[in-house]
N, C-alpha and C positions, 0 to 999 in steps of 0.2 A: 382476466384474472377473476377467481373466483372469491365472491366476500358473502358476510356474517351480515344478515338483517334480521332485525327484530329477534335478538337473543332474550328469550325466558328458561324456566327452570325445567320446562319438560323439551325443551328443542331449540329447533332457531331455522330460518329461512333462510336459505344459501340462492346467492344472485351468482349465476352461472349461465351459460351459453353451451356447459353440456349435457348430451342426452341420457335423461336415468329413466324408471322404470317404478312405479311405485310397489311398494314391499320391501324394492333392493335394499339390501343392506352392506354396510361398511366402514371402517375405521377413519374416525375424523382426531383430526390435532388442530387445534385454535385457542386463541389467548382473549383472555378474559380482562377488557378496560378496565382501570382503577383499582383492580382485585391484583393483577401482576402473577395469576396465574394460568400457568397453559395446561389445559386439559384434552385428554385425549379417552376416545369412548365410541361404540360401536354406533351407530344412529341409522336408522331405518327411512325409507323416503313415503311418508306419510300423503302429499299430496305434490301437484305438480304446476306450476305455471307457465305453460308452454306459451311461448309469442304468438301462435295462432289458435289460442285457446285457453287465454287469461278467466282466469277463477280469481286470480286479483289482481285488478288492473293499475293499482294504486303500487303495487311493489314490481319490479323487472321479472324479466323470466330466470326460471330457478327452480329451487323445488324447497318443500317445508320439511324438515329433518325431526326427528322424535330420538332422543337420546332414552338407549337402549339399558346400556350398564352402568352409566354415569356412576362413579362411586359416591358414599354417603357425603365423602368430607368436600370433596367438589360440589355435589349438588347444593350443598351449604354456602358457600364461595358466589355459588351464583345466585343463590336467592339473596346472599349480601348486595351483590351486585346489581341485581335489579330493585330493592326496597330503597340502595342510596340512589337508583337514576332515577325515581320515582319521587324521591324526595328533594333532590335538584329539580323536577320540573313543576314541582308544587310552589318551589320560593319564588321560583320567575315572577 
């Protein structure tokens, strides 16, 4: 199964096992923690980290997504979303 790492406001790194192509582009749908909403938006594959040729060895292989059309009022949602996970790991 395909999952969501390291979601920010221009993209997010999909941990995957399948084969893309960078440039490729395509329609994603995923839901956004704590914010309760699901967004859906074109996203481009910006870089790549293939298991025989990690670029970052610290995340699984996958590829790094760059959100295309994200509309205004989503992009907003998610920089909520990231200023409060940010502010949960500051009180730690």
């Amino acid at each position: 199964h395909d999952y969501a790492h390291n979601l920010g406001t221009g993209g997010l790194f999909l941990a995957s096992e399948r084969i893309f192509r960078e440039g490729d582009e395509f329609e994603i749908d995923f839901l956004v923690p704590r914010v309760d909403a699901n967004m859906k938006c074109l996203a481009r594959v910006a870089w790549l980290n293939e298991a025989k040729k990690m670029k970052r060895p610290d995340l699984p292989p996958g590829a790094g997504l760059e959100f295309v059309d994200l509309d205004k009022e989503n992009r907003y949602l998610l920089q909520k979303f990231v200023l409060d996970s940010a502010r949960m790991q500051l009180s730690k």
